[in-house]
C-alpha positions as CSV (number, residue, x, y, z in Angstrom):
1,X,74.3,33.2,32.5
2,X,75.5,29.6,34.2
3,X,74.1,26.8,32.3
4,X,73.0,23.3,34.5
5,X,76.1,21.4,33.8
6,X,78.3,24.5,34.8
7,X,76.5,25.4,38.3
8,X,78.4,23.0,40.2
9,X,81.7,25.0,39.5
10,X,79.6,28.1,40.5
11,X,79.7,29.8,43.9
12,X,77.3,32.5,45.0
13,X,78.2,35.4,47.2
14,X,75.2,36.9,48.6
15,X,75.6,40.3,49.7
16,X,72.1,42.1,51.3
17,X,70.0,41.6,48.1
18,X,72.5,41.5,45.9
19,X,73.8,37.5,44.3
20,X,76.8,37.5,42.8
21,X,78.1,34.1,40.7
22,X,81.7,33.4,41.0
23,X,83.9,30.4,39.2
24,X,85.0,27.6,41.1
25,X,88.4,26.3,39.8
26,X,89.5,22.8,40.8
27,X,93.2,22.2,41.5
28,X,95.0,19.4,40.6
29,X,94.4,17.4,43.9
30,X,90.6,18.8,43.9
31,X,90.8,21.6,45.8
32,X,88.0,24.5,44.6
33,X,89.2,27.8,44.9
34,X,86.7,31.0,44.5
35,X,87.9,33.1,41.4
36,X,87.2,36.5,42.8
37,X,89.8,38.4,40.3
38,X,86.8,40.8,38.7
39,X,84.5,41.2,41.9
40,X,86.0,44.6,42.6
41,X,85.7,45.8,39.1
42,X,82.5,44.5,38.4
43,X,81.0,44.7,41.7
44,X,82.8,46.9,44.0
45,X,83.5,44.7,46.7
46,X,86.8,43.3,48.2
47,X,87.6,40.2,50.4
48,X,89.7,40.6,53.9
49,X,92.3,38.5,53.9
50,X,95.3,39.9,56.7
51,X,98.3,37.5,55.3
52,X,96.8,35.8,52.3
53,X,95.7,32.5,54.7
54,X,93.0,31.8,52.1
55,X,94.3,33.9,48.8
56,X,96.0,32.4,46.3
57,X,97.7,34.7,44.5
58,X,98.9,32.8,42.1
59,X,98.4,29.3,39.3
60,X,102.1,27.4,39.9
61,X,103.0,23.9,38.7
62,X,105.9,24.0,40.8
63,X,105.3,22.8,44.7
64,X,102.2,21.5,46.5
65,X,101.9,21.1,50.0
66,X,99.5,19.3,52.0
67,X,99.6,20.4,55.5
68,X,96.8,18.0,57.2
69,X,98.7,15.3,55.9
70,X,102.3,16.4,56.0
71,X,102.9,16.1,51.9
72,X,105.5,18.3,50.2
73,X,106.2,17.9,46.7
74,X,108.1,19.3,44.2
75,X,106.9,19.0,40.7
76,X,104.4,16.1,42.2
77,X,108.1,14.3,43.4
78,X,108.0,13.8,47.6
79,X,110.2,15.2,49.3
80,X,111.8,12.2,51.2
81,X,112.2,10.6,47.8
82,X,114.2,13.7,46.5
83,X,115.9,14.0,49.8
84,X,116.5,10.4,50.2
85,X,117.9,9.0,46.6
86,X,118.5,13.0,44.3
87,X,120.8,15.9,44.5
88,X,120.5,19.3,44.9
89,X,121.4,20.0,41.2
90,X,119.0,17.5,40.4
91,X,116.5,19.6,42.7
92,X,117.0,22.8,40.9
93,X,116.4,21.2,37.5
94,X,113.4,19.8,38.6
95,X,112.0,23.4,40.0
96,X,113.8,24.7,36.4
97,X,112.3,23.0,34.0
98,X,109.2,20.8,35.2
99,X,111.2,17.2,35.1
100,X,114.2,15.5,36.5
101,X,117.0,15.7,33.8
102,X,118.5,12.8,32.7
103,X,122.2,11.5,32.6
104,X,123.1,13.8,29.4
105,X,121.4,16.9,30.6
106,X,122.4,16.6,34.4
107,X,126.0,16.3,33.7
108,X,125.4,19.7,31.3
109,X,123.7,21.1,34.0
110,X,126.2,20.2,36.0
111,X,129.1,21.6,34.1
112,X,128.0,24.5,33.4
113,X,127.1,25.3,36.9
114,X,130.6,24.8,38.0
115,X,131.7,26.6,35.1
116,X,130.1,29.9,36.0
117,X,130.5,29.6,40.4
118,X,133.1,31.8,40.0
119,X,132.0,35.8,40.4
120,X,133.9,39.0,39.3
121,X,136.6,40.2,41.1
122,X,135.2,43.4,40.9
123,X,131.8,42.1,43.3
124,X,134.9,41.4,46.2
125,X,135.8,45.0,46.4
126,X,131.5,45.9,46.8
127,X,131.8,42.9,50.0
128,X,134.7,44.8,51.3
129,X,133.2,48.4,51.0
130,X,130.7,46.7,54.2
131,X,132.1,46.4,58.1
132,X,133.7,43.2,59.1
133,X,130.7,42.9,61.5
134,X,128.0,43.6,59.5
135,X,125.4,40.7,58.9
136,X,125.9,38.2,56.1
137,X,122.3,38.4,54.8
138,X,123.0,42.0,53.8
139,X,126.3,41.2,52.6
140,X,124.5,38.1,50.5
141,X,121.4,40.6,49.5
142,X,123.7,43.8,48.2
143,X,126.2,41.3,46.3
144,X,123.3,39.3,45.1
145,X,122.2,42.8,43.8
146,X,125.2,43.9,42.4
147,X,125.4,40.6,40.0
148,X,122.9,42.4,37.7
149,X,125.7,44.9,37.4
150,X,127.7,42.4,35.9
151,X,125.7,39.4,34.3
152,X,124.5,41.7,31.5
153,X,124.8,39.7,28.5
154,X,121.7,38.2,28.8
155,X,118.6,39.4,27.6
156,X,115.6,38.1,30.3
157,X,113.0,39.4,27.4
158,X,113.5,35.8,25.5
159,X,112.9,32.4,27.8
160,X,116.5,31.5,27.0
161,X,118.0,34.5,28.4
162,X,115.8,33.6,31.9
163,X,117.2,30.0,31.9
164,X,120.6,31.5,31.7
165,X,120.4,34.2,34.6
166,X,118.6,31.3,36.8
167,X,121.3,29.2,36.2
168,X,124.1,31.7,36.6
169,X,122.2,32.6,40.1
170,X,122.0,29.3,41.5
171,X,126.1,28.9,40.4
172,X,127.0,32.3,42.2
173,X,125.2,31.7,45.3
174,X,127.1,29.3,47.2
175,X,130.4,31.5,46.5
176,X,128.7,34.5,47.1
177,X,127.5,32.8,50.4
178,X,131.2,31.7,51.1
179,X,132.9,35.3,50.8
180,X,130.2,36.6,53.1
181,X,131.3,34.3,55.9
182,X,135.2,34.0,54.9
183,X,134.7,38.1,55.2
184,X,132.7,38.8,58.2
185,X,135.6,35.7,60.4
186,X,138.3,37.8,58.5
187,X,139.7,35.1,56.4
188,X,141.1,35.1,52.8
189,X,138.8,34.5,50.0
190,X,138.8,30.6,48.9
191,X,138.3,30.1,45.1
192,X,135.5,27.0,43.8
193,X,137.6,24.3,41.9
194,X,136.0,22.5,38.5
195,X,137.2,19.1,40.1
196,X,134.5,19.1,43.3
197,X,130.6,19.1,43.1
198,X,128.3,22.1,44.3
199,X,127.9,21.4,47.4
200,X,131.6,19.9,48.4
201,X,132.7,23.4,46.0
202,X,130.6,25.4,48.9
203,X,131.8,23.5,51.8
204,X,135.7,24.0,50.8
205,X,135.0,27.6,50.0
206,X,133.8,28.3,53.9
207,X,136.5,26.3,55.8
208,X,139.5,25.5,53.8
209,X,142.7,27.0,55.0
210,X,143.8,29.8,53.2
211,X,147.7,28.4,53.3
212,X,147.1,25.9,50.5
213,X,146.9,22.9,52.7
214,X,145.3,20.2,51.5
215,X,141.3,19.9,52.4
216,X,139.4,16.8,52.0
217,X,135.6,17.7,52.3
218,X,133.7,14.9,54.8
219,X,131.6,13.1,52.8
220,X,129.2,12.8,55.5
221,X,129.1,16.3,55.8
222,X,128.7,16.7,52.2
223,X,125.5,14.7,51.9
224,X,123.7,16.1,54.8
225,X,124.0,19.3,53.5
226,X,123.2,18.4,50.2
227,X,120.2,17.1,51.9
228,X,119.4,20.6,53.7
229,X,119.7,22.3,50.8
230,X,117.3,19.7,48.7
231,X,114.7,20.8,51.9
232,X,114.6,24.2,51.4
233,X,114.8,24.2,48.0
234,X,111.0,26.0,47.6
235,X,107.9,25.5,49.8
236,X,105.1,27.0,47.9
237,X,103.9,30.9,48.5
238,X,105.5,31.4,51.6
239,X,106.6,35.1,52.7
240,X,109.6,35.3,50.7
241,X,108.5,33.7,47.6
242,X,105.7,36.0,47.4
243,X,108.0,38.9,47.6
244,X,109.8,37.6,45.0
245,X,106.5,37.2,43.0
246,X,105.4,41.0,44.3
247,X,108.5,42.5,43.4
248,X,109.2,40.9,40.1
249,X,105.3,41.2,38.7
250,X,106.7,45.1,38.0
251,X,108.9,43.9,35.6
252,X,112.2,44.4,37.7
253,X,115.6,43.1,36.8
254,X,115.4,39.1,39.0
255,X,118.5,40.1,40.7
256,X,116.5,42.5,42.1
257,X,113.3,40.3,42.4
258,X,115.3,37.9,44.2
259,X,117.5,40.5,46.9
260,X,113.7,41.6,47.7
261,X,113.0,37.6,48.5
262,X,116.8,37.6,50.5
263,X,115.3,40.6,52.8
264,X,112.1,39.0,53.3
265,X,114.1,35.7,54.8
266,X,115.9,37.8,57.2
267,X,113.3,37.9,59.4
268,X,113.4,36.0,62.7
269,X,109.8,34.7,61.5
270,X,110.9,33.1,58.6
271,X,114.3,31.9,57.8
272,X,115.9,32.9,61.3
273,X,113.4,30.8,63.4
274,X,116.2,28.0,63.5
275,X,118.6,30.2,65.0
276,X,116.2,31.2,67.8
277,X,115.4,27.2,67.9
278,X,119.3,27.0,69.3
279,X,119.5,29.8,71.4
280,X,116.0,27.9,72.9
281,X,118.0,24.8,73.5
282,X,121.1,26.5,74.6
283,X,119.0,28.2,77.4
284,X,117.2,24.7,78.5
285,X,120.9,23.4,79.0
286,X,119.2,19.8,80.2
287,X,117.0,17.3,79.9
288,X,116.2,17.7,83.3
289,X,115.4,21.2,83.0
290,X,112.6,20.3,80.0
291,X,109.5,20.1,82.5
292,X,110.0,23.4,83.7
293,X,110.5,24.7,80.1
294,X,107.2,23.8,79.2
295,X,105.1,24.9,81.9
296,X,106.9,28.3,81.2
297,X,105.5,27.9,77.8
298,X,102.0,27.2,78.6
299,X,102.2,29.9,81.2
300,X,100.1,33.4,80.1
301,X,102.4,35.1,82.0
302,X,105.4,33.8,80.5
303,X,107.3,35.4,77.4
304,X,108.9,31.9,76.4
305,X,107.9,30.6,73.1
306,X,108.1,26.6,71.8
307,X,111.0,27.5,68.7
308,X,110.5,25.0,65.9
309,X,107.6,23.6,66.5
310,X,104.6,24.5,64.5
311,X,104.3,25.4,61.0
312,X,101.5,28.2,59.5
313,X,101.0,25.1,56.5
314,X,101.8,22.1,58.6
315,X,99.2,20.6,61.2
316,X,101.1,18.0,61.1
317,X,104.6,16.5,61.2
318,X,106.8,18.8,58.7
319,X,108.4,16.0,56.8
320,X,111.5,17.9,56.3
321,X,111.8,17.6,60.1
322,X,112.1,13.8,59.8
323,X,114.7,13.7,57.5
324,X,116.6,16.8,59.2
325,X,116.4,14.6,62.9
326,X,118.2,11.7,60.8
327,X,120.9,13.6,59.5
328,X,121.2,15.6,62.4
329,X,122.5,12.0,64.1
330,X,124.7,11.2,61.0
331,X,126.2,14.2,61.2
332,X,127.3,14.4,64.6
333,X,128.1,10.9,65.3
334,X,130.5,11.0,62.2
335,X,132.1,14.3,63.3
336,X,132.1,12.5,66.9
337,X,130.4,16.4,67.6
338,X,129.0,17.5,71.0
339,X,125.3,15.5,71.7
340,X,123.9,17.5,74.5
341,X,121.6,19.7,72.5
342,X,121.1,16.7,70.4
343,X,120.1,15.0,73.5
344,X,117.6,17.9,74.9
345,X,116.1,17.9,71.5
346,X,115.2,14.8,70.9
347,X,113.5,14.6,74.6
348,X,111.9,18.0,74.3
349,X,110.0,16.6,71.4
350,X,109.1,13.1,73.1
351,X,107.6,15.5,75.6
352,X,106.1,17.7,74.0
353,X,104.4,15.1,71.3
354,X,102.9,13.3,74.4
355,X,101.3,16.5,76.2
356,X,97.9,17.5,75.5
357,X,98.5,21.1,75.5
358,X,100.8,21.0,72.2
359,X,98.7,18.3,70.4
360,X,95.7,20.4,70.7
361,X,97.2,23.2,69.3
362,X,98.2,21.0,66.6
363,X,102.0,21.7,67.5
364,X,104.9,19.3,65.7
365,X,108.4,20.1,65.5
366,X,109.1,21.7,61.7
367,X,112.2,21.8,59.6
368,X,113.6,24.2,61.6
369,X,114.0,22.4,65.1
370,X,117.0,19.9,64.0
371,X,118.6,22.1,61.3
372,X,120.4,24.6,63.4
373,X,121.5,21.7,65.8
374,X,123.4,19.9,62.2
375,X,124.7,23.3,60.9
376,X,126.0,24.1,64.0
377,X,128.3,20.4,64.6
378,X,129.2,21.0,60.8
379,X,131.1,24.5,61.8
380,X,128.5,27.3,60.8
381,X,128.3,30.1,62.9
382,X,124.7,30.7,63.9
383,X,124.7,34.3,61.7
384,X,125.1,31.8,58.8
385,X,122.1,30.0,59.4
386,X,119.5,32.3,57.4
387,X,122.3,32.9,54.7
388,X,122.8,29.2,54.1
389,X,118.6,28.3,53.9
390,X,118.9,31.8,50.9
391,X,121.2,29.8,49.0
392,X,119.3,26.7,48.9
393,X,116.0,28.6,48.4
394,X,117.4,30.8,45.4
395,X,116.6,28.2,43.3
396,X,112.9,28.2,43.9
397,X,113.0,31.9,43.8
398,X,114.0,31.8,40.6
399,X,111.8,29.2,39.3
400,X,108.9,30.8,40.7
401,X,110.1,33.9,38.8
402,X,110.6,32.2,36.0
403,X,107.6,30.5,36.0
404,X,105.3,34.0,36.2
405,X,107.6,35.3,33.6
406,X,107.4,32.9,31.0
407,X,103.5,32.4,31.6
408,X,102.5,35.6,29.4
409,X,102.1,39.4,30.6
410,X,102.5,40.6,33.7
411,X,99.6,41.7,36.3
412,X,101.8,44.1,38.8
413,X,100.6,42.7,42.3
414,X,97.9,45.3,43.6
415,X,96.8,44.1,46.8
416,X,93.9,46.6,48.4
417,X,92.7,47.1,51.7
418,X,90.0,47.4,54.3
419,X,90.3,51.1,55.3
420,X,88.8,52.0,58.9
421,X,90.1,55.6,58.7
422,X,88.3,58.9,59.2
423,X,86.3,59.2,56.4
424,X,86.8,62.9,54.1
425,X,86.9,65.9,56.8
426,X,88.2,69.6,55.7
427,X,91.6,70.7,56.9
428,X,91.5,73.0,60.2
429,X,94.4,75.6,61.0
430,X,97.0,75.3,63.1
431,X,95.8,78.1,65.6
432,X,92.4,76.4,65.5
433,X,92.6,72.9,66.6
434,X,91.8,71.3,69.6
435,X,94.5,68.9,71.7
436,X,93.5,65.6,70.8
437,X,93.7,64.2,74.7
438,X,94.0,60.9,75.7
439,X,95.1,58.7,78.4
440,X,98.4,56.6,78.9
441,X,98.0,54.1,81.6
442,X,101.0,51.8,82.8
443,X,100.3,48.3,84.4
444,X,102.8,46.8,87.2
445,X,106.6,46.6,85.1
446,X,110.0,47.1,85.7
447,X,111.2,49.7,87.7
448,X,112.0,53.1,86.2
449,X,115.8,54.0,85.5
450,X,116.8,56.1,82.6
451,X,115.7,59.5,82.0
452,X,114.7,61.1,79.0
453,X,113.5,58.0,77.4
454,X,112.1,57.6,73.9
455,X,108.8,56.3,73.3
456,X,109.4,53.9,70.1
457,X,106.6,51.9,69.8
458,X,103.2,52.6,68.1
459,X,101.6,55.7,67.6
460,X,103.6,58.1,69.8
461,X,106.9,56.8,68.3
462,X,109.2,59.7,69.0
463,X,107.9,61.4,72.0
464,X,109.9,61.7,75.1
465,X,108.9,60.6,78.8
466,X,109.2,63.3,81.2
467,X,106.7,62.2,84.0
468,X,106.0,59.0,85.6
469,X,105.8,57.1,88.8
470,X,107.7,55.3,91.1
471,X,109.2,52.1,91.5
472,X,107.1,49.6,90.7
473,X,105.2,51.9,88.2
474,X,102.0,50.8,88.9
475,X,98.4,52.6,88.3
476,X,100.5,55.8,85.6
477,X,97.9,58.2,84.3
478,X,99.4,61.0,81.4
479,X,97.7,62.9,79.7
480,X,98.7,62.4,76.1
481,X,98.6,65.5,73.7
482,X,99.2,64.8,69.9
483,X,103.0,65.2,70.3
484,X,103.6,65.2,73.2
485,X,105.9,64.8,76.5
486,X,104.4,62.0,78.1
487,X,104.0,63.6,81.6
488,X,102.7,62.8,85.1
489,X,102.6,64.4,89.0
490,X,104.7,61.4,90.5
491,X,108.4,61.7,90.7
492,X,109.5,60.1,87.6
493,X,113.2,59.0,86.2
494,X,111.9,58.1,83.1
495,X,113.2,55.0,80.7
496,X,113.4,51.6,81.4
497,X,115.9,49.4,83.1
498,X,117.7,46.9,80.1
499,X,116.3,43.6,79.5
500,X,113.4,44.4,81.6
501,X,109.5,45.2,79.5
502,X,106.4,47.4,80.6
503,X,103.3,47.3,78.7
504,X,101.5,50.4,78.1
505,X,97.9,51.1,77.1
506,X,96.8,54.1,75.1
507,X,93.2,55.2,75.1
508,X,91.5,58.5,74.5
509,X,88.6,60.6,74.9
510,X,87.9,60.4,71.6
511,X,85.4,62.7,69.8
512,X,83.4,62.6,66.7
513,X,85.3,66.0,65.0
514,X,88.7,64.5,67.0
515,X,90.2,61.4,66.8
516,X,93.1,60.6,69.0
517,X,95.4,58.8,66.6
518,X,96.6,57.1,69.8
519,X,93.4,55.5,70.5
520,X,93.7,51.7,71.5
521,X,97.4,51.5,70.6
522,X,98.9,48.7,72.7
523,X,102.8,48.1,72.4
524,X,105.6,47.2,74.7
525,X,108.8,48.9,75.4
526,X,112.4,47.4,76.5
């Protein structure tokens, strides 16, 4: 029973006649969210949530974002005041242990970070067993891995031993980061010295000469990377952070928890969007090309996409943006760098902030838009992009961990679904069944080159064209058996011409005792 003075922290879920109560909890800056952790158990019904927009799957004292009003904090800190007057080190503390350390405890933090950068010899011979030309992310992930292989003296049971594997990952990152890109250009390995800070330790590692010469590490250089790192340091429950979560809520090793949260940056979603913001701004090539840019954007016909602007959180201005565009002008006016994609940046925004069409759609430009443009003038190869935002994010990734860890047992995440299968049916022979027919249908594409090409999208994946139409490949019919050769009565060559796409729809004649698993599949092929 809810008494009066509880009901306003009560919701109610009608479902046909059915009311269900469910607590209201009330974050720290008001928010309600609807505790609905028993109402499967106790009521047999589930929410539909496709990518967690509304879930939280999680209590965390660690970052809270605001996106209407472009707020990011870390440990209730802002961001610009981290960015602005704090250190990365500092940063990682803060996400460690819930305060900014003092003098005494920095400089031990400190120390002992530069202490332990240095990895076993042993992890160089696991980078060299990859190809020169593999990518650094799985270089990063399977070395990453491999440091549980090695770092065994700690036991992650007690809350010490998790302070001391988060501290020796957030040492061994940036060298681990550094052999990945000395290795993939084909360069000796560079050492970290006791004498430079984390970040200048990191910077020397990547481009000193192996010779011995003397390097002095650009100061400017030095504190807008700092700076980058500080951004993207943690952002809340994003994709990769969750993984982390996912994976380490089944009591893994966190080496493990965080090489699952490594793979889930990879993706050109998440932490490669800023290398796709470059190649965006590459293919612009001017300011005066910008008009036409956009109208291509707004364009249904059109495959180009706005890179870097935009956020799933933000509906406003990302304020790690802002302080990215300012160090973005530090860093190449002190490195006297190349300003033309500087240049189209900066005007692509004024544009696009001033049209209609983005501001409805609620579209600013997000961390990502100026970052690639600063790593680039500091000398990282694009490849290194993703890489470089996993080392600064490894220390939320291991706070978060912690942070689940340390709060108590562990619930092993069990998200369910919404199942729109066929429901239970008895199995049929193999002589006995009926084709499950449907129809393929092609709309106006690229003209037909290749033969024997593989169908590798959707629910055909695997089967082989063998029929088709002519140039211009308009108005296909194929019949569409369940595995079959796609075939058709027009001459056909089969595949597609590179770089070109056709869209295909797949429908069937469905009925009641046969579904077509094909049925409404819609997918593209290149």
């Amino acid at each position: 029973m809810v008494s009066d003075k509880d009901s306003q922290n009560i919701a109610k879920l009608v479902i046909g006649d059915q009311a269900i109560d469910l607590r209201v909890m009330i974050d720290s800056f008001g928010r309600p969210a609807v505790d609905i952790r028993n109402l499967f158990a106790r009521h047999g019904v589930m929410t539909f949530d496709p990518g967690y927009t509304s879930t939280a799957s999680c209590q965390s004292a660690i970052t809270y974002i605001d996106g209407s009003k472009g707020m990011l904090l870390y440990r209730g800190y802002p961001i610009e005041q981290l960015a602005e007057q704090g250190s990365y080190l500092e940063a990682a503390y803060l996400l460690l242990h819930g305060e900014l350390p003092n003098s005494r405890q920095f400089a031990e933090f400190e120390r002992e970070t530069l202490r332990r950068m240095p990895v076993h010899e042993q992890m160089i011979e696991i980078l060299r067993r990859n190809k020169r030309d593999t990518h650094p992310m799985v270089l990063i992930e399977n070395m990453v891995m491999a440091l549980g292989a090695f770092d065994t003296d700690f036991d992650v049971s007690t809350k010490e031993g998790r302070n001391q594997v988060a501290l020796n990952l957030i040492a061994k990152i940036p060298t681990i980061t550094a052999l990945a890109l000395r290795y993939i250009q084909g360069k000796p390995f560079i050492y970290p010295r006791d004498d430079l800070g984390y970040t200048e330790n990191f910077i020397r590692m990547c481009f000193a000469s192996s010779d011995g010469a003397p390097y002095t590490v650009n100061p400017t250089v030095a504190g807008a990377l700092d700076r980058i790192f500080i951004l993207h340091a943690d952002h809340e429950q994003n994709a990769s952070t969750s993984t982390v979560r996912l994976a380490g809520s089944t009591g893994v090793e966190p080496y493990a928890a965080i090489s699952a949260g490594i793979v889930a940056l990879w993706g050109a979603a998440h932490g490669g969007a800023n290398e796709a913001v470059l190649g965006m701004l590459e293919r612009i090539g001017s300011r005066d090309s910008i008009p036409a840019f956009l109208e291509q954007v707004k364009s249904k016909e059109s495959s180009d996409r706005l890179m870097g602007f935009g956020h799933r959180v933000y509906k406003n201005y990302d304020p790690r943006a802002l302080i990215i565009r300012k160090e973005s002008e530090k860093v190449l006016a002190g490195l006297d760098a190349r300003t033309e994609l500087l240049d189209i940046a900066r005007e692509l925004e004024r544009i696009a902030l001033s049209d209609s069409y983005f501001i409805d759609r609620q579209l600013y430009p997000n961390v990502d838009f100026y970052s690639g443009i600063t790593l680039s003038a500091m000398g990282f190869p694009t490849q290194m992009f993703t890489p470089l935002f996993a080392l600064a994010r490894t220390s939320g990734w291991i706070a978060q961990w912690k942070e689940m860890v340390d709060g108590g047992p562990l619930t092993i995440g069990r998200p369910r679904q919404h199942y729109m299968g066929p429901p239970q049916r008895d199995y049929v022979a193999l002589d006995q069944r009926e084709p499950c027919a449907g129809i393929l249908l092609m709309r106006r594409s690229a003209r037909i080159a290749a033969s024997g090409a593989v169908f590798t999208g959707g629910a055909a994946s695997g089967a082989v064209f063998t029929g088709g139409a002519g140039q211009d490949g308009t108005g296909v019919r194929a019949c569409v058996p369940a595995k079959p050769t796609f075939r058709n009565s027009a001459p056909f060559a089969g595949g597609l011409r590179q770089g070109r796409r056709s869209h295909w729809w797949i429908s069937s004649t469905r009925s009641p005792a046969r579904p077509c698993p094909f049925a409404r599949t819609n997918t593209s092929l290149r």
